[in-house]
PAVEX-356058 format. One record per residue (C-alpha): x, y, z. Coordinates in steps of 0.2 Angstrom, whole numbers, plus 5000, padded with zeros to 4 digits. Layout:
N
XYZ
...
This chain:
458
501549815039
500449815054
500749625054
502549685064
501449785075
501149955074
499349935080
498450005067
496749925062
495450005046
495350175051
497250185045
496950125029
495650255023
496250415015
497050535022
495750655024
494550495029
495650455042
495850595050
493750635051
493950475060
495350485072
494550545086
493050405085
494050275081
493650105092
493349945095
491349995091
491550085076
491949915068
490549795060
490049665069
491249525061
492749635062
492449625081
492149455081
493749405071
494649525085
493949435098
494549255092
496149305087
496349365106
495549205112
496449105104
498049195110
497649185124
497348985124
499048955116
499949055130
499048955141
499248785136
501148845133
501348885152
500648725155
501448615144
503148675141
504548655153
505048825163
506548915156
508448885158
509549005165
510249025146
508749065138
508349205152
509749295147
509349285130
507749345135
508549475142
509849535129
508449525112
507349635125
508749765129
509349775112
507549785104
507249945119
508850025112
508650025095
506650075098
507550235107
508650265092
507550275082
506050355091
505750505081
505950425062
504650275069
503650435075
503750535059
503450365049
501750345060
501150555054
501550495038
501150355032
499450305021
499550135022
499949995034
501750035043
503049905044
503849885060
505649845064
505349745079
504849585071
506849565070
506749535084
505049455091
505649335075
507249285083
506549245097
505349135091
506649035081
507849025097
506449015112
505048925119
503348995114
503149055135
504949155135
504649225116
502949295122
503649365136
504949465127
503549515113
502449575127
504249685133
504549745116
502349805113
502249865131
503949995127
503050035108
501350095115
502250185129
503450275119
502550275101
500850245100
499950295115
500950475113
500150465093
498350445099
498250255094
496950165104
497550025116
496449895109
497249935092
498849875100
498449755112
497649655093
499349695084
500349605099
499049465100
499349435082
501349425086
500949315099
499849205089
501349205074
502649175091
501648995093
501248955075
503248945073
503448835087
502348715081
503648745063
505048695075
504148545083
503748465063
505448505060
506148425073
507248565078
507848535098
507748665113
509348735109
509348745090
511148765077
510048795065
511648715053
511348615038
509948605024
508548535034
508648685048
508748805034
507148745026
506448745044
507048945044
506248975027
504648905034
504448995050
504549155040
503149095030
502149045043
502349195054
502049305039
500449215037
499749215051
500049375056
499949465038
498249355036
497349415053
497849595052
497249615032
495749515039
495249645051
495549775036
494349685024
493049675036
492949855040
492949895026
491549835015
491849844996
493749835000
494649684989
495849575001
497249554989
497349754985
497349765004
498749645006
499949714991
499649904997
500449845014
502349835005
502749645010
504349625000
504849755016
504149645029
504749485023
506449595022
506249625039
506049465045
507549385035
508649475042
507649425060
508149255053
509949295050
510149375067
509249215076
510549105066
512249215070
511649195089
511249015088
513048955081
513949095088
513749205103
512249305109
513149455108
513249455091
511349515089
512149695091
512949685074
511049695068
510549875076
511549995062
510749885045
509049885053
509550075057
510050125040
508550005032
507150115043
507950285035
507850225020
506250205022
505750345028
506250435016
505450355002
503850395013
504350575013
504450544993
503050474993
502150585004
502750754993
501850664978
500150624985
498650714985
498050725001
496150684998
496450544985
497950464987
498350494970
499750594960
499750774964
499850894947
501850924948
502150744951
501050684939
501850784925
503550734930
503450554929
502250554913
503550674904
504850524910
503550384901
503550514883
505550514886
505650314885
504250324871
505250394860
506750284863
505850134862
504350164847
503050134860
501750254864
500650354876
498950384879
498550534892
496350524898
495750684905
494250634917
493050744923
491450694937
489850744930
488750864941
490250854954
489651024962
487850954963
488350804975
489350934984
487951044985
486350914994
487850795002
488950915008
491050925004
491250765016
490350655007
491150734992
492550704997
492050515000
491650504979
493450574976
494250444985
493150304977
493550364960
495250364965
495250194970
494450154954
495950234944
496950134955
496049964953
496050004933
497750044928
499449964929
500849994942
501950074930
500450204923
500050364933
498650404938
498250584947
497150724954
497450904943
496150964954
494250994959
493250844950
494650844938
495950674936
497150634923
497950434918
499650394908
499650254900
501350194895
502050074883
500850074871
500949984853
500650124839
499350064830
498349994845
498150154853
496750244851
495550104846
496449964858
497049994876
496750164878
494850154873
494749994883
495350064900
494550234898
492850124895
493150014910
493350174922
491750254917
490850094919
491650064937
491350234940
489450214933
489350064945
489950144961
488850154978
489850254990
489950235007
489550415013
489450435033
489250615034
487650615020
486950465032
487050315017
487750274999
488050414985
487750324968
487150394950
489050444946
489550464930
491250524922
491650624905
493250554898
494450634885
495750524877
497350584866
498950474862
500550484855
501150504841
499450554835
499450694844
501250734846
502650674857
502450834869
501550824886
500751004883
500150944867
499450774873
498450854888
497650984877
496850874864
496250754877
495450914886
494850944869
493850774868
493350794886
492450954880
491650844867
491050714880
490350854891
489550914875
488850774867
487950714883
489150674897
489550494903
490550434888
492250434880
492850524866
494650494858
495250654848
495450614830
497250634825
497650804817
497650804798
499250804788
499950924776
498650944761
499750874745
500150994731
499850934710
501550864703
501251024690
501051174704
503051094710
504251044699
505650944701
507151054713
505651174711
506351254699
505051364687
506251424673
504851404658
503451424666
């Protein structure tokens, strides 16, 4: 997450395809006029605390100097280990990045005085932007707000300290410095998590703050700073040197990572976001698998953009490409995290919903959600630079077939929810149909078969 500082602002948050139309104009103008003004506090204030921390505090000891001075060479080192995955990670990634560093700019803060904590933050930012993020294109200002932010969370945790009661040179040993621990974390997490997804929400009008927050993977950050946490207590009860047991776990934990970006990443439709076809077939075909294990169901929507080719055609494919990542958020906003929702292609999107009751199928959730996405689609005003305003008048045809109604095979589902998308197109566009279920066998008279059919007689 950005709140470890990778320097990235709104313009990483947009789509792929968004993002990179914007890459080269990205600045500190392009933002709306409260986003720069919430920037321009943040750093204010910042820059009061450090400040008042200069002026108040009592100059550093000779100990925490050379603390200061192993965190900062250990934080360069493992930076330069792992240069090219952080630089892959940067290409990669659609959301906001989580940065390793906070290990360390968290240690410091549980172990320092605000004044020598800033001073190895503003080590640890100054070697990222030469190394990382000025060779990525990323604006100063971008970074110089991330670092600001760590700054901010730096201070914020030694005002934690002072309610705690924790001295200059903490133990960090028993119950009371352990809840002391827990609530640094918080704070830091807050503070830096809150400003960052502040910025996001501002610049991005329409944006919802605790989608923003969610799609930023905080389990990982507060991971992050644990072990930060871990690696302050080890050098607080122990010896200094210690803090090198912590480079090959934070090591390993950034591969990992990466490569569940990489996943990721091989999944994604570009322009939306969403499950590519191939990706959207696999893990659907996994929710039929459990279906039938566990007498649940699954509903499969076929949705199609009415007149797509006519907004192409007076807005231009930018702005098209605008309405295909709004309805993709919609999709995302309207279904759960362990449906699927995807991009087959063109104007065309596809849903699995999984874990369905039987009998409340086709009438019940499936219905439900496919009418809730035509209405938010309906509804939509989408920002569209390129077409010089907002592109609304949407609509969306939706077909809907379930299991077992249908069948239990992923062919079979998708063609008789095409089916009813065909009806919706046809009976007037802007609405849902669900395919009726498939008659069954006709029954035969008692007289035409006789019992073991046998016919001797007759």
């Amino acid at each position: 997450m950005t709140s470890s500082g990778d320097g990235m602002t709104a313009g990483d948050q947009a789509g792929p395809a968004t993002r990179s139309r914007r890459s080269s104009t990205a600045g500190s103008r392009s933002l709306p006029a409260a986003a720069v003004a919430l920037v321009a506090a943040v750093e204010l204030a910042t820059l009061g605390a450090v400040l008042a921390g200069a002026v108040l505090a009592p100059l550093p000891d000779d100990r925490q100097l050379l603390l200061v001075g192993l965190l900062a060479a250990v934080a360069v080192g493992h930076a330069e280990m792992s240069l090219n995955a952080e630089r892959i990670r940067r290409r990669i990634a659609e959301t906001r990045y989580i940065n390793m560093t906070s290990v360390w700019t968290f240690s410091a803060a549980l172990l320092l005085p605000p004044l020598p904590a800033t001073a190895l933050v503003v080590v640890v930012y100054l070697h990222l932007y030469l190394r990382v993020s000025r060779p990525a294109g990323t604006p100063l200002h971008r970074h110089v707000f991330s670092a600001a932010t760590v700054v901010l969370a730096v201070h914020v945790v030694a005002a934690v300290r002072l309610l705690g009661s924790t001295p200059a040179q903490p133990g960090y040993g028993d119950a009371r410095d352990a809840t002391v621990v827990l609530g640094a974390l918080v704070a830091y997490t807050l503070v830096n998590t809150v400003l960052v997804v502040a910025v996001i929400r501002l610049s991005r009008p329409g944006s919802r703050f605790l989608t923003i927050l969610l799609g930023g993977e905080i389990l990982l950050e507060f991971s992050t700073l644990s072990l930060g946490g871990l690696v302050a207590v080890i050098i607080a009860n122990t010896t200094p040197w210690l803090v090198l047991l912590a480079v090959l776990p934070l090591l390993v934990l950034e591969q990992t990572t990466l490569v569940r970006q990489l996943e990721q990443r091989v999944d994604t439709d570009a322009k939306t976001g969403l499950l590519n076809p191939a990706a959207w077939r696999w893990r659907t075909q996994q929710l039929l698998d459990r279906a039938r294990h566990t007498g649940r169901a699954v509903a499969v929507l076929i949705l199609d953009l009415d007149h797509f080719k006519a907004v192409n055609d007076r807005h231009g494919h930018l702005a098209g490409d605008d309405v295909l990542a709004a309805v993709a958020g919609v999709l995302g906003s309207e279904v759960r995290e362990q449906d699927h929702a995807g991009r087959f292609g063109g104007e065309e999107f596809v849903v699995a919903l999984g874990g369905l009751r039987p009998d409340d199928v086709v009438f019940g959730r499936a219905r439900e959600v496919a009418e809730r996405i035509r209405a938010s689609v309906e509804a939509l005003a989408v920002e569209a630079p390129s077409a010089g305003g907002t592109i609304g008048g949407l609509s969306v045809s939706i077909g809907v077939a379930a299991s077992p109604e249908h069948g239990d095979g992923l062919d079979g589902l998708l063609a008789a929810a095409d089916a009813a998308l065909y009806e919706a197109k046809h009976g007037g566009r802007n609405q849902v149909r669900v395919r009726p279920a498939p008659p069954g066998p006709a029954p035969h008279p008692e007289s035409a078969t006789p019992p073991l059919g046998l016919r001797f007689g007759t």
